[in-house]
N, C-alpha and C positions, 0 to 999 in steps of 0.2 A: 504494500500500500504506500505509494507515493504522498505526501503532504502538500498541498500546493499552498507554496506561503505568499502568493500575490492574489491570493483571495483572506486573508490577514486582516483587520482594517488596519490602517496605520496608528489610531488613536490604542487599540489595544496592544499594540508591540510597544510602542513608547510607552503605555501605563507598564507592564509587564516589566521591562527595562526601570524605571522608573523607581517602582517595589524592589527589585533585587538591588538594587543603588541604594536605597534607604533599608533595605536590611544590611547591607554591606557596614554601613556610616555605624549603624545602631552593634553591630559585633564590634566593631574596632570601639566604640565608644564605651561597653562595658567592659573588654581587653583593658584600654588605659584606665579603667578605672579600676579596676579591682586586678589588675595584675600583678601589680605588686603586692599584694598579700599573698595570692595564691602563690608565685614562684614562694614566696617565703615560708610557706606550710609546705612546700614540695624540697625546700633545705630541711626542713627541721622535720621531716615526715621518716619516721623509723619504716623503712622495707623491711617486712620476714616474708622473703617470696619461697611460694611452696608448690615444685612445679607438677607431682602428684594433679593436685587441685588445678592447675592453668591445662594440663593435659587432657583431665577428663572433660574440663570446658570448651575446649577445642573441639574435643571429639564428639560431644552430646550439640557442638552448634555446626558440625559439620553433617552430621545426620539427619538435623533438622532442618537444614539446607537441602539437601538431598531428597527430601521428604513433601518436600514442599512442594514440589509441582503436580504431587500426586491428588490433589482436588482438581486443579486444570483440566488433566487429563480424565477424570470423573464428568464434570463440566461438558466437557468435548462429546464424550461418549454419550452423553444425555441428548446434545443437540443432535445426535446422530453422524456425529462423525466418525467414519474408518480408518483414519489415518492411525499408524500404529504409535504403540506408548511410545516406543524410545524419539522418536520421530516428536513429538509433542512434547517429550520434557525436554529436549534439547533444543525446540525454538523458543521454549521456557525459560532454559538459562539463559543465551543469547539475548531474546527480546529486556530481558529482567538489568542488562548497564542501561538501558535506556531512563531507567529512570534518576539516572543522572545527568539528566538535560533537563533544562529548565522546565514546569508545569508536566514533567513525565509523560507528555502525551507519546513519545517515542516509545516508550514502552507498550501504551494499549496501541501505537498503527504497529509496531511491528508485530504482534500476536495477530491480529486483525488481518493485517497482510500474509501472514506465514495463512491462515484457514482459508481465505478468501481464494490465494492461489494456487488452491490445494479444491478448490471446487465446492468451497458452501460459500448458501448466499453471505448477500452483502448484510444484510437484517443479521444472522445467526453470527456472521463471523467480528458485528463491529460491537455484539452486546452482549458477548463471552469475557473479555476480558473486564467491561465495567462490574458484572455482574460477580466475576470472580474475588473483585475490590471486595464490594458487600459482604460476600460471604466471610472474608478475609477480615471484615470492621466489625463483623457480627461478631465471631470467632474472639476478636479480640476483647471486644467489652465484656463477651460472656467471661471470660478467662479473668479479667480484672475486676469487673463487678464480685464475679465470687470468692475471689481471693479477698477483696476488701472486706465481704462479710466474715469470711473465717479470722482475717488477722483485726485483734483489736484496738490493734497498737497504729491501723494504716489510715493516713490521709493525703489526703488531692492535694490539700498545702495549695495549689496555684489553680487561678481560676481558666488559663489555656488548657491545662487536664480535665479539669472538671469539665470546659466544653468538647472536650474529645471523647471522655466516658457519654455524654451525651448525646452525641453524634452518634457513639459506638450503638447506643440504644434505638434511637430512631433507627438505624441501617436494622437490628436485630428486628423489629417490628415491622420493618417494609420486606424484608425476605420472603414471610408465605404470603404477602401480596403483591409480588412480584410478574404473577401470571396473568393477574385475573386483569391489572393495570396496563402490562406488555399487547393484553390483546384489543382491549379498550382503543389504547391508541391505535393501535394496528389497523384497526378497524375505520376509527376516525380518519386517519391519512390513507389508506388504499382500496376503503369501501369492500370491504370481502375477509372474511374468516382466517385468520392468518394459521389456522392448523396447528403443527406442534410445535413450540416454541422453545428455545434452546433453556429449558430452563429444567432440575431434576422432580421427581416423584417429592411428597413430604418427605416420605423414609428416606431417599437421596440426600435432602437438603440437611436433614437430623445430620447425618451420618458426615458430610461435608463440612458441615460446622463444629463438630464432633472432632476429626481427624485435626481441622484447624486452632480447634481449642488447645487441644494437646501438643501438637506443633508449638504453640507460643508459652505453654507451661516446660515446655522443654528449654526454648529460647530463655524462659526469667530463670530456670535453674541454673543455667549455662552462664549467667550474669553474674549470678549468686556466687557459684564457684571461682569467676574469675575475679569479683574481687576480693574473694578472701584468700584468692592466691597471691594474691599482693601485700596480705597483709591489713587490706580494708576492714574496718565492722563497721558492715551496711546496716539498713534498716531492720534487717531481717528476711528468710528468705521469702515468706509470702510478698511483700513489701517487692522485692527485684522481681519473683516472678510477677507480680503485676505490671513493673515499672516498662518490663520490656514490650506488652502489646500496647501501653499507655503513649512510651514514646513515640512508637510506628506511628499511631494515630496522630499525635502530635506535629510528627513533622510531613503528615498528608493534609495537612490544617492549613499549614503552610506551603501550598504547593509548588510555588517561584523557586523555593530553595532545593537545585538537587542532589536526590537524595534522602532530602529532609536534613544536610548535614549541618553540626551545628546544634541543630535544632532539637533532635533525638536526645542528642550525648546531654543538653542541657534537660532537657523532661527528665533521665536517668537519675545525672545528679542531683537534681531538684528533690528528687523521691525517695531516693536510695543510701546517698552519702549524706556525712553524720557530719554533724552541725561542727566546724572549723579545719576539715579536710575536702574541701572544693576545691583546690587546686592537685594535691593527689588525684584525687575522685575521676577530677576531668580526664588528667593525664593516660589513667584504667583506661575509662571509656573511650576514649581516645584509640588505646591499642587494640581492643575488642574492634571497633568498627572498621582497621585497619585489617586485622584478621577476616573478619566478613568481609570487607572488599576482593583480601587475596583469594576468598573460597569463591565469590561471584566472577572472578578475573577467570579462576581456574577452569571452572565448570561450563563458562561459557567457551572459552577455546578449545575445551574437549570438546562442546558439541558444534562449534563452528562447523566441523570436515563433515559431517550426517545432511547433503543437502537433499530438501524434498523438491522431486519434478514437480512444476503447475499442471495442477490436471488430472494429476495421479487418482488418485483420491478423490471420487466426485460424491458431495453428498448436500445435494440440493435441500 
C-alpha cells in the first residue's frame, strides 16, 4: 500500500510538524531542569547488578515478542484469510519498525499492504490492523485494571495514565460492538449487506484478548525482573506489571512521538520507581527499551528474506 502524501493537507503536516517541535522544546526543557539531580542520584546510586534476574528478563521479553503476533494471525484467519502463519508473523515483524515514524501510520499501510497484495479486499485488509490496536488496548486495560484491584498499594499518581486506563476501557466496551457498528456503516456507504466481516466469533474475541492479557502480564514481569537486576526496588511487582500495558497506552496517546519514545520510559518511571531514584530508574528503562528495539531490529531482518507473491493468496 503506497501513501500518497500530496493528498496530505498542508495545514495538517505543519500542525503535525509543529507538535513534535513542541514536544521536542518541552523534553529538553524538563532535561535542563531536572538533570542535574538525576545525573546526581545516578553518582551516588549503589549498582548490585544480578545478571540471573537481567537474563531471565531478557528471555521472558523475548518470548513475549515472539508471541505476539500470534493474535494477528488469529485476526487474519477470522477475516478469512489463507495466507500461511509464518508468512503473517513475518510481515508482522517487519511492518511492526514502522511505528517509529511519526503518527505510526506506517505500520497499519504496511500490514494493510502486505493483505491487500496478497488478495483481500480493501474493507478487510485496511480494518485488520486498526482492529488489532483495540484488541491490543483492550488487553491492556484489562491487565492493569486488575492488577490495580489486586495490588493495594497501586496508583495512577498522573492524570495522562489515568486517561489511558480510560481509553483502555472505552476500547474494552466497543470490542463486542465492533460488528454490529462495522456493518451499520457498511451499509450506510455501499447500500448492501457487507457479509462477513473480518472480525472473530465472541469465543475468538475472549480468547484474543485473553492471549493478549497474558502477553502484557508477561511484559510487567519482565520489567519487574529487570529492574531488580539493577539493583532497583520498584513499586512492587503488580505495580511494573501494570506499568508496562499503562505505558504502551501512554505513549499511543501521544501518537507524533515514535514509538511512543520518551514517552513510555516516562509512564514506567512515573509508576514504578521509588521516590529519589529517577535518574537511575530512567537510565533501567532506558536499556530495556534498547533491548526491545535490538529484538524488533532482529526479528524483522529475519523475516525481511520470506517475500509473499501478490496474488498468491486470494481471499476476497
Amino acid at each position: 500500500m503506497r501513501l500518497d502524501r500530496s493528498r496530505t493537507p498542508d495545514w495538517l503536516r505543519w500542525t503535525a510538524r509543529a507538535a513534535i517541535l513542541g514536544l521536542l522544546v518541552l523534553a529538553v526543557w524538563i532535561l535542563a531542569d531536572n538533570g542535574a539531580a538525576w545525573l546526581g542520584q545516578l553518582r551516588s546510586f549503589s549498582w548490585d547488578i544480578q545478571w540471573p534476574l537481567l537474563a531471565l528478563a531478557v528471555a521472558i521479553t523475548t518470548t513475549a515478542y515472539c508471541l505476539t503476533p500470534t493474535g494477528w494471525v488469529w485476526l487474519c484467519r477470522a477475516a478469512g484469510s489463507g495466507i500461511p502463519a509464518s508468512e503473517l508473523r513475518s510481515a508482522w515483524f517487519v511492518s511492526q519498525l514502522g511505528r517509529y515514524m511519526p503518527g505510526k501510520v506506517w505500520l497499519f499501510a504496511g500490514r494493510a499492504g502486505f493483505l491487500k497484495a496478497n488478495g483481500m479486499s480493501v474493507l478487510r485488509a485496511t480494518s485488520l490492523p486498526f482492529i488489532e490496536l483495540i484488541y491490543t488496548a483492550a488487553a491492556a486495560g484489562t491487565a492493569a485494571t486488575l492488577l490495580a484491584l489486586i495490588s493495594r498499594n497501586f496508583s495512577y499518581g498522573d492524570s495522562t495514565l489515568r486517561a489511558a486506563v480510560i481509553a483502555a476501557g472505552v476500547c474494552m466496551t466497543a470490542v463486542p460492538l465492533l460488528s454490529p457498528i462495522l456493518r451499520l456503516l457498511y451499509r450506510l456507504r455501499y447500500h448492501e449487506d457487507p457479509g462477513s466481516l473480518p472480525l472473530p466469533s465472541f469465543a475468538g474475541m475472549l480468547r484474543t484478548v485473553l492471549m493478549f492479557t497474558i502477553l502484557w502480564g508477561m511484559r510487567g514481569l519482565a520489567l519487574y525482573l529487570w529492574l531488580k537486576g539493577f539493583g532497583l526496588q520498584s513499586a512492587g511487582l503488580a505495580t511494573c506489571m501494570a506499568a508496562a500495558p499503562l505505558s504502551w497506552l501512554a505513549g499511543y496517546i501521544v501518537f507524533l512521538v515514535p514509538g511512543g519514545i520518551g514517552v513510555r520510559e516516562a509512564a514506567v518511571v512515573a509508576l514504578a520507581a521509588p521516590v529519589g531514584q529517577t535518574g537511575p530508574a530512567l537510565a533501567v528503562v532506558a536499556g530495556e527499551r534498547i533491548v526491545l528495539g535490538i529484538l524488533e531490529v532482529g526479528f524483522a531482518l529475519g523475516s525481511a528474506g520470506r517475500n509473499v507473491l501478490p496474488g498468491r493468496n486470494v481471499n476476497r
